[in-house]
C-alpha positions as CSV (number, residue, x, y, z in Angstrom):
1,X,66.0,97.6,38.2
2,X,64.9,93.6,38.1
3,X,65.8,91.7,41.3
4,X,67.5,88.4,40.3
5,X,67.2,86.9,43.3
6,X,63.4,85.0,43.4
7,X,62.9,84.7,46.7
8,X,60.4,87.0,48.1
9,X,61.3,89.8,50.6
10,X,60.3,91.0,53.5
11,X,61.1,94.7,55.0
12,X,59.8,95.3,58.0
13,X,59.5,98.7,60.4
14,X,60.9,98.4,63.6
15,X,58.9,100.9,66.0
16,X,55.6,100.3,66.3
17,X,55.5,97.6,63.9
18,X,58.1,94.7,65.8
19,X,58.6,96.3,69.0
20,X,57.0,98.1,71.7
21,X,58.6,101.7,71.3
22,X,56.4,103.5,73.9
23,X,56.9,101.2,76.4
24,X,60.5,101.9,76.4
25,X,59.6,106.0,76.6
26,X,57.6,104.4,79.2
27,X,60.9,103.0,81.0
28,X,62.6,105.8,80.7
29,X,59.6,108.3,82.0
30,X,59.6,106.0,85.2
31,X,63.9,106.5,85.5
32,X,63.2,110.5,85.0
33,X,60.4,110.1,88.1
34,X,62.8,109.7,90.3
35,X,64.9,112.7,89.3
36,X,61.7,115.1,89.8
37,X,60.5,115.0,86.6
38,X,56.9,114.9,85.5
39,X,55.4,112.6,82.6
40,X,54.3,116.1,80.8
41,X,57.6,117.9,81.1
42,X,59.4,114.3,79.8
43,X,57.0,114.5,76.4
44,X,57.4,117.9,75.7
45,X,61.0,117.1,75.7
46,X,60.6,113.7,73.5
47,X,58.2,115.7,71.2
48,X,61.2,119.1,70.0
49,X,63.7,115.8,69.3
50,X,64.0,115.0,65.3
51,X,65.3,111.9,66.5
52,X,65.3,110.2,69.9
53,X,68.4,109.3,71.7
54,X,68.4,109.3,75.4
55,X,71.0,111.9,75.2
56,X,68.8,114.2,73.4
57,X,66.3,113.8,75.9
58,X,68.4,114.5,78.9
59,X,70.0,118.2,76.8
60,X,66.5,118.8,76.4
61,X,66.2,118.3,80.2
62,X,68.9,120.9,81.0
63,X,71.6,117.9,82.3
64,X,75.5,118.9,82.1
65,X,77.3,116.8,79.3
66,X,78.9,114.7,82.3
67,X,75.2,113.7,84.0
68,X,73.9,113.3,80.9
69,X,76.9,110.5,80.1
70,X,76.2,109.0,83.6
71,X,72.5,108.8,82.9
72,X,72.8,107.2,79.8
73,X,74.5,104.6,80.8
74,X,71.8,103.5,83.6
75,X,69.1,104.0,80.5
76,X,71.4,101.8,78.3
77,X,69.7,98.8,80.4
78,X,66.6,99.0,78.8
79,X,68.1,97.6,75.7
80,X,69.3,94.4,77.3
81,X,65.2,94.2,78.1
82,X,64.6,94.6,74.3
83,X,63.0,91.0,73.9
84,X,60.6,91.5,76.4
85,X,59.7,94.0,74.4
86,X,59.0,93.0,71.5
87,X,55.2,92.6,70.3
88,X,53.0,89.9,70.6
89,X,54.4,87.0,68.5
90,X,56.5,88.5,66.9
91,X,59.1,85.8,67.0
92,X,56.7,83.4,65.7
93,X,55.6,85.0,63.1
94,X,58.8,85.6,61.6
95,X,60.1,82.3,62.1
96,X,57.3,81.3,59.6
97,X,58.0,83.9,57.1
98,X,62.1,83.2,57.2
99,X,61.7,79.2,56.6
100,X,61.1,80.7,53.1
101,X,61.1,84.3,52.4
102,X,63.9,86.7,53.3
103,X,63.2,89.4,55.9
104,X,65.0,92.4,56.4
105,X,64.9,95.3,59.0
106,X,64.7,98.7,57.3
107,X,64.3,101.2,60.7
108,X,64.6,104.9,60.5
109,X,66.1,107.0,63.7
110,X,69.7,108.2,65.1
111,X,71.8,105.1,63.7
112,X,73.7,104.3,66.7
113,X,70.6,104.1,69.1
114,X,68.3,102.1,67.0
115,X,71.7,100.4,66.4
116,X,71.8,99.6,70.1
117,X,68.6,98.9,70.5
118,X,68.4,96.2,68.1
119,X,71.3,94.7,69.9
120,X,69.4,93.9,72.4
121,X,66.7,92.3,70.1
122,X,68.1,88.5,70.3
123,X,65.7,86.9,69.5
124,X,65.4,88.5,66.0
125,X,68.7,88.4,64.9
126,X,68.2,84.8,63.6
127,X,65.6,85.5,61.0
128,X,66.8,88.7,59.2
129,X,69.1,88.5,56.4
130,X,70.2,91.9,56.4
131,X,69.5,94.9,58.6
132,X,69.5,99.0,57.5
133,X,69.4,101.9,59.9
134,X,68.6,104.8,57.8
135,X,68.8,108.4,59.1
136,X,68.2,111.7,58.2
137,X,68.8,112.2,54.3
138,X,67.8,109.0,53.0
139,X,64.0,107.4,52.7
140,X,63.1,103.9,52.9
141,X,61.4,104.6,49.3
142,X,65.1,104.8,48.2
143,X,66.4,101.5,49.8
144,X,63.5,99.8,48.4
145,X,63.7,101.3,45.1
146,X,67.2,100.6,45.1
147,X,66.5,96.9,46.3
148,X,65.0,96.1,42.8
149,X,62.1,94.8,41.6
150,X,60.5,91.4,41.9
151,X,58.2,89.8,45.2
152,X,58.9,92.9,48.0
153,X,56.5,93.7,51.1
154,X,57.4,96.4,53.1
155,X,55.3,96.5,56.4
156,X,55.5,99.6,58.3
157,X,53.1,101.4,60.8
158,X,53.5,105.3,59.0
159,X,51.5,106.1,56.2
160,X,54.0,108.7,55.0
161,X,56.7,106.0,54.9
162,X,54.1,103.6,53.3
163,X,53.2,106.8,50.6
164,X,57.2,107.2,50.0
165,X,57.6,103.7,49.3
166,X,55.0,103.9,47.0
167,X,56.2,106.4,44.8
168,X,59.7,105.1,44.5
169,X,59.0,102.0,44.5
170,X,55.4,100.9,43.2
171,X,55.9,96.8,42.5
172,X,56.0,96.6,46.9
173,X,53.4,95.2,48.2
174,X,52.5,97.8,51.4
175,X,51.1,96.2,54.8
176,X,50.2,99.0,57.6
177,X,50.5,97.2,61.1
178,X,48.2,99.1,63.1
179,X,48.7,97.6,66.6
180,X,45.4,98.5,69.0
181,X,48.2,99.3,71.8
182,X,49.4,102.2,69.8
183,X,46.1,104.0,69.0
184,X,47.2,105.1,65.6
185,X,45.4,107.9,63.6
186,X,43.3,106.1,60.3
187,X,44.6,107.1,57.2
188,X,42.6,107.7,53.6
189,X,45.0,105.0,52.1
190,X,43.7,102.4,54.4
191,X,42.6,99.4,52.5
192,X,43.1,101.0,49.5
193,X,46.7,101.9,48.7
194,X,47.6,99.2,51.5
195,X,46.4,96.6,53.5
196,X,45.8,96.8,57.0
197,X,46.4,94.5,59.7
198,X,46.1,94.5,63.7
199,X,48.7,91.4,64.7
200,X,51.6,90.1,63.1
201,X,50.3,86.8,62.6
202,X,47.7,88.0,59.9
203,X,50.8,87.5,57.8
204,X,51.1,84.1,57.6
């Protein structure tokens, strides 16, 4: 498939790659303090989710579907916090990169949270041209493979996302954002397969 629009395009990751995902499990850790809950028992919950949604993490928890409405709602404030959030110039970097380029979000996680949290994300909504929430059944190698050829980067922090990508779709340029704050595991494919950065501003 040939792409017959020239302009190049950006897809970018949103966890751990635009935003600041564990300190929002952070957020919510401190909320679940107050409710007798320890940091431990709060991760082992997080870690038996496929995907997270603060109402999977309160069922995990053992809360009646009625607290578990209550308490999502009080959690739901978080979102409205979303900018102050967001990585270190971020904003910036993609006001740069949209004076020229197109940048899209391609995120992966339960639609209607990450659809909520990007809600909150104001101050991105001006430079993104389109936004995808994909889910379970569908790959972010198939949107960009689908997406057609032509100038494509696809920045993500997940080697296996990066490795799908790939395969599918081999013409995209792959960038691995490998924030310090997030303490992420090398991979063999580093600086080989794809390029590596550290801060968002290595891409302008």
């Amino acid at each position: 498939m040939t792409n017959q629009n020239d302009t190049p395009r950006w897809f970018f990751d949103l966890d751990r790659t635009l935003y600041n995902t564990e300190a929002l499990y952070d957020l919510v850790r401190k909320d679940l303090s107050a409710h007798g809950h320890t940091n431990e028992e709060v991760n082992d919950a997080k870690k038996a989710l496929d995907d997270y949604t603060f109402e999977g993490l309160l069922a995990r928890l053992g809360y009646s579907p009625n607290r578990i409405a209550e308490m999502t709602a009080h959690f739901q404030r978080h979102f409205s916090e979303g900018n102050n959030l967001l990585m270190g110039n971020v904003t910036k970097t993609l006001r740069r990169i949209s004076e020229t380029d197109e940048c899209h979000l391609l995120t992966f996680g339960d639609g209607r949270f990450q659809k909520n949290k990007y809600a909150g994300l104001t101050d991105l909504h001006p430079f993104f041209h389109e936004t995808r929430f994909i889910s379970l059944g569908q790959t972010k190698g198939d949107i960009l493979r689908d997406a057609g050829e032509g100038i494509v980067y696809f920045v993500d922090d997940a080697p296996y996302q990066l490795i799908d990508v790939h395969e599918k779709a081999p013409w995209v340029t792959l960038i691995r954002m490998m924030w310090p704050t997030f303490e992420l595991e090398p991979h063999p494919e580093d600086g080989r397969l794809w390029r590596v950065i550290t801060s968002i501003e290595e891409l302008i």
